[in-house]
N, CA and C atoms as an extended XYZ file, in Angstrom:
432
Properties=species:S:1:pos:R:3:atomname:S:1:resname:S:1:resid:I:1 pbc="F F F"
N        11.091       42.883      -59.684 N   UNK     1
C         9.807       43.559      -59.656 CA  UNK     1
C         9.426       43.819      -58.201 C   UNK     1
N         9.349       45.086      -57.653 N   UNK     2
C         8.779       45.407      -56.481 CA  UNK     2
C         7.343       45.139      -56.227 C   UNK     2
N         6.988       45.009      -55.106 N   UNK     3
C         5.633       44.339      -54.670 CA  UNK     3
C         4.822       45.803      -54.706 C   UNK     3
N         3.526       45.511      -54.151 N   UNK     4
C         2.592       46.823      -53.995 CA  UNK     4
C         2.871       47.427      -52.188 C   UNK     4
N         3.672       46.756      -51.240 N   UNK     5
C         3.975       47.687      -50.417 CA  UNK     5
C         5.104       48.509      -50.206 C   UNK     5
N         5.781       48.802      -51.281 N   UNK     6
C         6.413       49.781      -51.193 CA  UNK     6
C         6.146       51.617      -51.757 C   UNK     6
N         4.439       51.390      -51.208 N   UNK     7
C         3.990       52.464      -51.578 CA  UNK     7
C         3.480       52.835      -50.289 C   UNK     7
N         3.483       51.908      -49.097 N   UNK     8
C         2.853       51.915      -47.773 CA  UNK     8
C         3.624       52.481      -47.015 C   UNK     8
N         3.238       53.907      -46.005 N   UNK     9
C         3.679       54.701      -44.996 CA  UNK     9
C         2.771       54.131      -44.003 C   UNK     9
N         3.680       54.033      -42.121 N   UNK    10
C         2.755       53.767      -41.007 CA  UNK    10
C         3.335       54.729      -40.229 C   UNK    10
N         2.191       55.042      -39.159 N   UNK    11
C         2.575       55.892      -38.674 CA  UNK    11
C         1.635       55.710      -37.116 C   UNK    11
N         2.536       56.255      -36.361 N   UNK    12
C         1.621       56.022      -35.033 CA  UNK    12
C         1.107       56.964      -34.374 C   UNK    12
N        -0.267       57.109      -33.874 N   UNK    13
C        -1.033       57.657      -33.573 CA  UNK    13
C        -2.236       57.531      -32.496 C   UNK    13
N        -1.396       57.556      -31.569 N   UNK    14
C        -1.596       57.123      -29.991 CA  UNK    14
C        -2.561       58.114      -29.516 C   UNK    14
N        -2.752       59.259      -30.045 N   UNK    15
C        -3.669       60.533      -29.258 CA  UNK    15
C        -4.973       60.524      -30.419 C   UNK    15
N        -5.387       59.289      -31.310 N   UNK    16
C        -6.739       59.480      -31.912 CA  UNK    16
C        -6.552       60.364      -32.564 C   UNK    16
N        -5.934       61.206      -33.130 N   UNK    17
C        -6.421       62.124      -34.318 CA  UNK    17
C        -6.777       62.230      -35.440 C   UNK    17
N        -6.174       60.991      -36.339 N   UNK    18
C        -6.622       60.149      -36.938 CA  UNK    18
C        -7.920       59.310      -37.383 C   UNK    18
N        -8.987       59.604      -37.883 N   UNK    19
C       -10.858       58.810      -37.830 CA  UNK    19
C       -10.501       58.138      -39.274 C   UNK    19
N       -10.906       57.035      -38.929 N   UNK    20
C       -10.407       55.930      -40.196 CA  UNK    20
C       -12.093       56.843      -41.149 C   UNK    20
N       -11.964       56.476      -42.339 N   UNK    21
C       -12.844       57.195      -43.345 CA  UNK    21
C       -12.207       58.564      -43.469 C   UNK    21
N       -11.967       58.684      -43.211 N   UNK    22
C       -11.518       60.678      -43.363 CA  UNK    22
C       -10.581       60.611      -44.618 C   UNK    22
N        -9.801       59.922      -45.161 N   UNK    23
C        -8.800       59.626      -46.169 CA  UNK    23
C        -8.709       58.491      -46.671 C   UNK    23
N        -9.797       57.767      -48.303 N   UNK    24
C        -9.591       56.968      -48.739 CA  UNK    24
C        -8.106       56.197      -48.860 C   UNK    24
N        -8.082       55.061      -48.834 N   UNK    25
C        -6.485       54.890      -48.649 CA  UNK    25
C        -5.808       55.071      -47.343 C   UNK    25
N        -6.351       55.369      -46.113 N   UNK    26
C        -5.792       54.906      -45.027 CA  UNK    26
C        -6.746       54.751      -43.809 C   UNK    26
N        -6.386       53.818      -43.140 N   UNK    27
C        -6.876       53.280      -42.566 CA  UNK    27
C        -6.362       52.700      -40.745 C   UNK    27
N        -6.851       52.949      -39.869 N   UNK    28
C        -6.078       52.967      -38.608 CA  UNK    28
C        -6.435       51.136      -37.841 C   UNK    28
N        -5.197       50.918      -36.908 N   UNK    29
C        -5.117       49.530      -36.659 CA  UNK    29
C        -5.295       49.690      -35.256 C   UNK    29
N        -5.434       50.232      -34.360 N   UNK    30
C        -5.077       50.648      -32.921 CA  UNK    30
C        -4.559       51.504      -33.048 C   UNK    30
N        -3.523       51.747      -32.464 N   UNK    31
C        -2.719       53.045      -33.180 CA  UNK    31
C        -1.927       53.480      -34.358 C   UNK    31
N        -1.902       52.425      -34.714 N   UNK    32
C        -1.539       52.043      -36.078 CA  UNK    32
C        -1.982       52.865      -37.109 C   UNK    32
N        -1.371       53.780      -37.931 N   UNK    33
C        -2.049       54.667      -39.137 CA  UNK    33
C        -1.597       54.113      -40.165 C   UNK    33
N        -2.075       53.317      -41.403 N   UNK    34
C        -1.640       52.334      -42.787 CA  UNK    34
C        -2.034       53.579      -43.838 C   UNK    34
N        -1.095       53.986      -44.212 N   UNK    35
C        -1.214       54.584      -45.738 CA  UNK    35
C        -0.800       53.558      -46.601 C   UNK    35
N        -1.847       53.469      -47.546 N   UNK    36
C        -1.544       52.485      -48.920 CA  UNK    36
C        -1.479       53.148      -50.380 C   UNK    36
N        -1.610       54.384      -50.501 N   UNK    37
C        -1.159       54.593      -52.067 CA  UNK    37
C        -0.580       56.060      -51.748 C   UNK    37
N        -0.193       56.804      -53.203 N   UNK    38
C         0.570       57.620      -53.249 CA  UNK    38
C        -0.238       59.029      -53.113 C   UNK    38
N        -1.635       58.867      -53.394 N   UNK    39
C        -2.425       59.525      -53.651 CA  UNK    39
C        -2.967       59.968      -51.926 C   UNK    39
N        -3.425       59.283      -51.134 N   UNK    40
C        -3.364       59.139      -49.582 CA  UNK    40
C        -2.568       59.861      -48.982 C   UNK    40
N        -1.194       59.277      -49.522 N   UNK    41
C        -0.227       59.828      -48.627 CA  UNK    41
C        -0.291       61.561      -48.707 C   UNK    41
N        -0.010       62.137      -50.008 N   UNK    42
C        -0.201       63.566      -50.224 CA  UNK    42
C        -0.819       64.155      -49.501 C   UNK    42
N        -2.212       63.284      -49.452 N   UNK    43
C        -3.716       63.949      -48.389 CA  UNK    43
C        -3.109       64.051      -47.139 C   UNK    43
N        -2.534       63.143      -47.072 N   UNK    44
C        -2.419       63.081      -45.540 CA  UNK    44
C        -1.581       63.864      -44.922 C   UNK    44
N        -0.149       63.911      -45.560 N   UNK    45
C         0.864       64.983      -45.466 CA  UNK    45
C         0.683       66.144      -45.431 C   UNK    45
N         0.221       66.606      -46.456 N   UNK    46
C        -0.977       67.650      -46.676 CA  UNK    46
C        -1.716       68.180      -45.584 C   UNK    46
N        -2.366       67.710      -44.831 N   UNK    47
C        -3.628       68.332      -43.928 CA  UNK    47
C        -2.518       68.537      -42.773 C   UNK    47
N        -2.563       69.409      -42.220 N   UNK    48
C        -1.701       70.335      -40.573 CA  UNK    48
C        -2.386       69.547      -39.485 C   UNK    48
N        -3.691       68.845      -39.618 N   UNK    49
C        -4.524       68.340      -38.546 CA  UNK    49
C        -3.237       66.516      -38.160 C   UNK    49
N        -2.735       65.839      -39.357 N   UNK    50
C        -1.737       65.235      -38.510 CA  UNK    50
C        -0.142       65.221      -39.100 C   UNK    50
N        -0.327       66.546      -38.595 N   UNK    51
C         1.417       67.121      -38.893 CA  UNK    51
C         2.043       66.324      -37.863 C   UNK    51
N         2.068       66.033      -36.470 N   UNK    52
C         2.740       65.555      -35.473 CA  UNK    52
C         2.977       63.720      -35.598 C   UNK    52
N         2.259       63.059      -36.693 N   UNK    53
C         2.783       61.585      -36.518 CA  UNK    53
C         3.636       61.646      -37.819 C   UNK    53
N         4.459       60.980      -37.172 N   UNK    54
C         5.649       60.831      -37.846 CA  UNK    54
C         5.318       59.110      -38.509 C   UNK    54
N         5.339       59.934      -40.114 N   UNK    55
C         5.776       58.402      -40.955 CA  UNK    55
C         6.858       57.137      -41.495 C   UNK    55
N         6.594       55.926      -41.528 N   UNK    56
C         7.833       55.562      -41.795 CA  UNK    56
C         7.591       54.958      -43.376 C   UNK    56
N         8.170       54.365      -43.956 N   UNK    57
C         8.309       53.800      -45.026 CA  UNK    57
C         8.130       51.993      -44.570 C   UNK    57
N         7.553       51.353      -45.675 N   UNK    58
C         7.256       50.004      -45.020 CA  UNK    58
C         8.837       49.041      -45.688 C   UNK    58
N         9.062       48.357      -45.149 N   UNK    59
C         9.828       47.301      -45.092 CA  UNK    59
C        10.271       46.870      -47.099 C   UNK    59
N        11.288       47.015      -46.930 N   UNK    60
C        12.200       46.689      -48.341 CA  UNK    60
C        11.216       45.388      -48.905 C   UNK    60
N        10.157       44.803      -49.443 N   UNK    61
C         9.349       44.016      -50.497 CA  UNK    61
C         9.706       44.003      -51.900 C   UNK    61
N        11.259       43.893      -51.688 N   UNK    62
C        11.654       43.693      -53.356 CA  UNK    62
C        12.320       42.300      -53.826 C   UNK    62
N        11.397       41.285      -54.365 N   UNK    63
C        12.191       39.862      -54.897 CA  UNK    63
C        12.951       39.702      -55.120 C   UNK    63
N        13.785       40.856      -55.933 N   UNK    64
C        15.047       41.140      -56.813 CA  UNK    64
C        16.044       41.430      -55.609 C   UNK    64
N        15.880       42.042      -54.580 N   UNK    65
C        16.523       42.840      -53.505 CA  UNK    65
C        16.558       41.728      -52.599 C   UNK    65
N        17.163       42.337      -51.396 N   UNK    66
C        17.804       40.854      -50.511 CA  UNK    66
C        16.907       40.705      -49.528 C   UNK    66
N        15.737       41.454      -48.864 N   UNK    67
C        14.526       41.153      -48.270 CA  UNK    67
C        13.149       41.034      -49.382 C   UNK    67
N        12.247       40.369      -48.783 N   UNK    68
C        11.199       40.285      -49.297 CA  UNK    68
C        10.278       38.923      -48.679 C   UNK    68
N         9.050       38.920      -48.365 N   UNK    69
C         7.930       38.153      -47.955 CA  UNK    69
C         7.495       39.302      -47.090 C   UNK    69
N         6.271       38.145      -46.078 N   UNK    70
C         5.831       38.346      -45.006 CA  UNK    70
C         6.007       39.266      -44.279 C   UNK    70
N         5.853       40.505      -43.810 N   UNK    71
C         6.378       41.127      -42.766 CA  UNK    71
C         4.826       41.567      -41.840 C   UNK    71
N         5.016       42.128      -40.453 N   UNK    72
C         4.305       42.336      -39.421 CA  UNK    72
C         4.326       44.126      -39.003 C   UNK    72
N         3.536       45.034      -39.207 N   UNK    73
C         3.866       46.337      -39.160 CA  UNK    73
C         2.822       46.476      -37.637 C   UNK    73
N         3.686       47.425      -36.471 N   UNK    74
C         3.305       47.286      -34.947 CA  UNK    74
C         3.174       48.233      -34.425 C   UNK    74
N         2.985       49.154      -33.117 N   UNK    75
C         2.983       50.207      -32.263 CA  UNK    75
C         3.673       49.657      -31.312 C   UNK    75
N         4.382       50.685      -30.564 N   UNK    76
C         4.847       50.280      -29.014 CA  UNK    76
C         4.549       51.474      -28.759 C   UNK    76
N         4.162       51.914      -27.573 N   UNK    77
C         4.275       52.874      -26.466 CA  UNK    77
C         5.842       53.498      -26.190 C   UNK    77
N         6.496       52.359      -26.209 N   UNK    78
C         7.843       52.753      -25.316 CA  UNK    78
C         8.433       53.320      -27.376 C   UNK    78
N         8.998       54.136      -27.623 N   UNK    79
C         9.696       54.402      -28.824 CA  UNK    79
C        11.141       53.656      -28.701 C   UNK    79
N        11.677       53.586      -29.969 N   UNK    80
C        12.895       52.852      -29.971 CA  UNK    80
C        13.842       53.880      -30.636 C   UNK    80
N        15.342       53.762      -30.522 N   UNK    81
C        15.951       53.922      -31.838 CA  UNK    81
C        16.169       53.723      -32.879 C   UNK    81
N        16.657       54.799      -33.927 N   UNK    82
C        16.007       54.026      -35.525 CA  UNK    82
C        17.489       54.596      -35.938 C   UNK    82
N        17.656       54.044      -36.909 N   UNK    83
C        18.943       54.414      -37.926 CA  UNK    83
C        18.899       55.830      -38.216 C   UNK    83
N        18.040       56.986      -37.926 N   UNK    84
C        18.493       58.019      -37.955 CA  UNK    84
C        18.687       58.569      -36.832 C   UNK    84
N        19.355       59.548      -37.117 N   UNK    85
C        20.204       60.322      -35.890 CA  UNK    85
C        19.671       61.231      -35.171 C   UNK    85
N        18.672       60.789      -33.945 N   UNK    86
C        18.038       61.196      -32.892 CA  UNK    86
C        16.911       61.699      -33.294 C   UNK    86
N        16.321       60.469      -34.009 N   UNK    87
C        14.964       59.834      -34.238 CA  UNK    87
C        14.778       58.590      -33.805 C   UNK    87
N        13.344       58.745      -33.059 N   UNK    88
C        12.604       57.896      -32.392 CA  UNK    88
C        11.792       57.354      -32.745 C   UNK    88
N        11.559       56.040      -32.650 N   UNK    89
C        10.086       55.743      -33.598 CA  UNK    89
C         8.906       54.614      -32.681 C   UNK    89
N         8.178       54.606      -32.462 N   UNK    90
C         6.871       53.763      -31.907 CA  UNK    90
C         6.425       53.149      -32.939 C   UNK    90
N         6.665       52.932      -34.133 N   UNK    91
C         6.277       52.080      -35.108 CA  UNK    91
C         7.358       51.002      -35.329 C   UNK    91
N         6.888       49.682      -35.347 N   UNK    92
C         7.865       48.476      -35.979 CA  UNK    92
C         7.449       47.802      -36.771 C   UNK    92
N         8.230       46.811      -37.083 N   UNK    93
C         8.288       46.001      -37.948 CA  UNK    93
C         8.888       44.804      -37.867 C   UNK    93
N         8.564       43.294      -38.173 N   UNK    94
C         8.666       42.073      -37.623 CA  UNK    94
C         8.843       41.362      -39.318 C   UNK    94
N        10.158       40.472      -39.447 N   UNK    95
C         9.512       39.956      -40.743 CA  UNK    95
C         9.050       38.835      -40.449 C   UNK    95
N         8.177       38.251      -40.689 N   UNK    96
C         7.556       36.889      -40.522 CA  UNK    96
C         7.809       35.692      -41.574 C   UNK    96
N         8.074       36.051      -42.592 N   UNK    97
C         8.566       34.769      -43.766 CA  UNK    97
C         9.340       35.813      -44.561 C   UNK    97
N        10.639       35.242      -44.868 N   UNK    98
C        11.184       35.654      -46.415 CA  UNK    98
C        10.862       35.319      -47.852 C   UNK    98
N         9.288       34.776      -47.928 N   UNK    99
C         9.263       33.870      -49.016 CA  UNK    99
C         7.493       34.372      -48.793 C   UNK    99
N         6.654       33.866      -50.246 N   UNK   100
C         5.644       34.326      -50.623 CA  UNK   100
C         5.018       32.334      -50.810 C   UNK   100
N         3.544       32.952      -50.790 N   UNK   101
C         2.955       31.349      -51.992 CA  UNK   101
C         3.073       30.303      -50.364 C   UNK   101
N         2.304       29.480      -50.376 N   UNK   102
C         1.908       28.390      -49.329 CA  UNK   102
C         2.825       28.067      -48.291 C   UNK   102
N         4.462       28.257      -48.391 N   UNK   103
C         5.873       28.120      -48.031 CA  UNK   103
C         5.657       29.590      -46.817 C   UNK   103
N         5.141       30.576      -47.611 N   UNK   104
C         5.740       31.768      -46.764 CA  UNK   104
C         4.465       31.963      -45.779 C   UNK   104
N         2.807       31.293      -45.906 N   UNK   105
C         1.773       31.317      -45.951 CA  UNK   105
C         1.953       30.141      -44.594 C   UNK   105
N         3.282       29.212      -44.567 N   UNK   106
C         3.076       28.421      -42.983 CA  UNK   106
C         3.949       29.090      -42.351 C   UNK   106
N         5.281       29.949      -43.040 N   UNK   107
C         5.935       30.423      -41.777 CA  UNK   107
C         5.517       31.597      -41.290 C   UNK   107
N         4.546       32.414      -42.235 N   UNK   108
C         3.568       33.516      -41.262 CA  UNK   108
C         2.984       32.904      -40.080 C   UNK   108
N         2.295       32.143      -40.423 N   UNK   109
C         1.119       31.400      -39.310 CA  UNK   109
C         2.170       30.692      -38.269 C   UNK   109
N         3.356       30.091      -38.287 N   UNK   110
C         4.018       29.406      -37.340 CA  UNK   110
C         4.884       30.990      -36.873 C   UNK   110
N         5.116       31.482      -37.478 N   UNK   111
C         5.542       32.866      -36.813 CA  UNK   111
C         4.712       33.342      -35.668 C   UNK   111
N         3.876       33.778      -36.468 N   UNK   112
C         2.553       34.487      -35.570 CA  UNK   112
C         2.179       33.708      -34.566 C   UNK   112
N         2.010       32.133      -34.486 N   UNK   113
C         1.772       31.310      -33.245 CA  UNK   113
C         2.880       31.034      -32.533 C   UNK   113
N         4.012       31.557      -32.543 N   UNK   114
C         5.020       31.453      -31.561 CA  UNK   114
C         5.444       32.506      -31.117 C   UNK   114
N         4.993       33.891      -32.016 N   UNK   115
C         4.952       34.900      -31.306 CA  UNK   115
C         4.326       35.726      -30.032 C   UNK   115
N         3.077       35.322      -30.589 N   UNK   116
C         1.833       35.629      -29.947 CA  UNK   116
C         0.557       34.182      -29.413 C   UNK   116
N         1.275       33.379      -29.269 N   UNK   117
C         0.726       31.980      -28.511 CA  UNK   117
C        -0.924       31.735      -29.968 C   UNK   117
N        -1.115       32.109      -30.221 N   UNK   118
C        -2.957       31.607      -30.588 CA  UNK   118
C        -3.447       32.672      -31.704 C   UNK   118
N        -2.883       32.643      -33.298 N   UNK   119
C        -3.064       33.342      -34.180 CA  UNK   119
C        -4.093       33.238      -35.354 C   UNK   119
N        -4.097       31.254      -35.198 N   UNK   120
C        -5.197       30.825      -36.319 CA  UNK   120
C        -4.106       30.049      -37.007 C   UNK   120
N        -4.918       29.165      -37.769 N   UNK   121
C        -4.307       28.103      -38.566 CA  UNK   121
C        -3.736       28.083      -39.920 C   UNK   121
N        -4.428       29.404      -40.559 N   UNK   122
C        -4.594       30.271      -41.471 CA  UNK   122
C        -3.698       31.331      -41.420 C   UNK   122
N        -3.346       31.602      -43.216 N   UNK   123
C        -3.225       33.282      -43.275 CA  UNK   123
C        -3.736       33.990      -43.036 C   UNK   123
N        -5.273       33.644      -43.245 N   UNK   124
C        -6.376       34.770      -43.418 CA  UNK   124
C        -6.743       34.639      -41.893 C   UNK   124
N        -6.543       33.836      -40.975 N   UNK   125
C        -7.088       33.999      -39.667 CA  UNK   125
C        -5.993       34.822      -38.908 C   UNK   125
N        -4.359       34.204      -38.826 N   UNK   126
C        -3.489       35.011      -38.875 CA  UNK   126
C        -3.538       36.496      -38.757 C   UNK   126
N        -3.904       37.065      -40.030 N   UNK   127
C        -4.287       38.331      -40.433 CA  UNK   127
C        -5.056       38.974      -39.276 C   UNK   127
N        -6.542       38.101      -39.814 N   UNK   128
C        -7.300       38.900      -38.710 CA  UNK   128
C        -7.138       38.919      -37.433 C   UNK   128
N        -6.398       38.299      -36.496 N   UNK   129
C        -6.131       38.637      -35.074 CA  UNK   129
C        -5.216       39.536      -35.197 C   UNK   129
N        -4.265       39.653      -36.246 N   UNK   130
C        -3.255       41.041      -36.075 CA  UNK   130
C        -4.094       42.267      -36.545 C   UNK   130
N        -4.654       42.303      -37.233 N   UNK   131
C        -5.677       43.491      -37.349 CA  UNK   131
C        -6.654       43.708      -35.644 C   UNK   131
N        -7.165       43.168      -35.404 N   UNK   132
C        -7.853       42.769      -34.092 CA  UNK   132
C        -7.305       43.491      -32.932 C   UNK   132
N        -5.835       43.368      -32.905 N   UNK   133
C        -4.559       43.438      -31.536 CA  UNK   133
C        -3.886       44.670      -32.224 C   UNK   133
N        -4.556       45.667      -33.497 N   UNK   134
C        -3.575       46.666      -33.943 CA  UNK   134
C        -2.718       46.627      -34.854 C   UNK   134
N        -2.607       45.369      -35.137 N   UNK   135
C        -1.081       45.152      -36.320 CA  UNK   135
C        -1.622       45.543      -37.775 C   UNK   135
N        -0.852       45.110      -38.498 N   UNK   136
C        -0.980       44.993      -40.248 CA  UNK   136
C        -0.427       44.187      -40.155 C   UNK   136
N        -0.499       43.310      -41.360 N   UNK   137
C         0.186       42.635      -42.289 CA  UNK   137
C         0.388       42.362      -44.082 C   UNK   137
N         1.447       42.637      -44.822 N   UNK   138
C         1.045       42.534      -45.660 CA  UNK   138
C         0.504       40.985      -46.802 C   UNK   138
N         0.548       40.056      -45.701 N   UNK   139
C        -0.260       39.086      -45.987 CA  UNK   139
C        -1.542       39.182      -47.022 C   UNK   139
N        -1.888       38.851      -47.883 N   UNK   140
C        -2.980       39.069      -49.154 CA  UNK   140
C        -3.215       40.233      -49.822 C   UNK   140
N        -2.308       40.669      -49.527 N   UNK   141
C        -2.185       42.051      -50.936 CA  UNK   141
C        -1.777       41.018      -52.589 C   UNK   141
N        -2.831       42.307      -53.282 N   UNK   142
C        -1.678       42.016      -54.663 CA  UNK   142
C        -0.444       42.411      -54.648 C   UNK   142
N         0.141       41.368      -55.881 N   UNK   143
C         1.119       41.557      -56.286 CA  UNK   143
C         1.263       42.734      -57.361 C   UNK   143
N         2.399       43.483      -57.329 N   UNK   144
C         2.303       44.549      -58.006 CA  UNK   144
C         3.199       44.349      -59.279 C   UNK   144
């Protein structure tokens, strides 16, 4: 059974064009652009106003499949290489636990505090400093 983020596109959006409210269903992190449903995404694809950020697909969240937990969705400035062929991307991705439920809930938080020195003790505090600094996480979503 696949989770509910494999309906999530990010996308980066370093020049503001993007005004969080403008498109139920997405929502900006810093530069960070979070599409969460299928319905969003269309809108968003859709409008010529942000034809220029390039989307990615979020991180394989399938139990059944050989990834799944925790993951960390990011911006960089500097772009990287990506598995396609001379495509660039400023969006990443970090997994933070392979595992869900109280288990995956300390290696987020011991992730996140060895990543970033001072995250919270918590998932939910966790969370909110990566929201805070730009990130996502899919930390407290439903299950789909």
């Amino acid at each position: 059974m696949a989770r509910v983020t494999k309906d999530y596109a990010f996308g980066y959006d370093n020049a503001g064009v993007y005004e969080n409210g403008s498109i139920p269903g997405v929502v900006r992190y810093g530069d960070l652009v979070v599409i969460s449903s299928d319905t969003a995404f269309q809108l968003f694809v859709t409008n010529e106003t942000y034809s220029d950020i390039l989307l990615w697909a979020a991180p394989s969240d399938d139990p059944d499949g050989e990834y799944f937990g925790y993951f960390i969705a990011y911006t960089s400035s500097e772009p990287r290489s990506t598995p396609v062929e001379e495509v660039d991307s400023n969006v990443g991705f970090l997994r933070a636990s392979n595992r869900y439920g109280v288990d995956g809930e300390n290696d987020l938080v011991n992730f996140i505090n060895s990543r970033f020195e001072d995250g919270g003790e918590s998932g939910a505090q966790c969370q909110a400093f990566l929201t805070e600094n730009g990130m996502w996480s899919n930390f407290g979503l439903d299950y789909a």
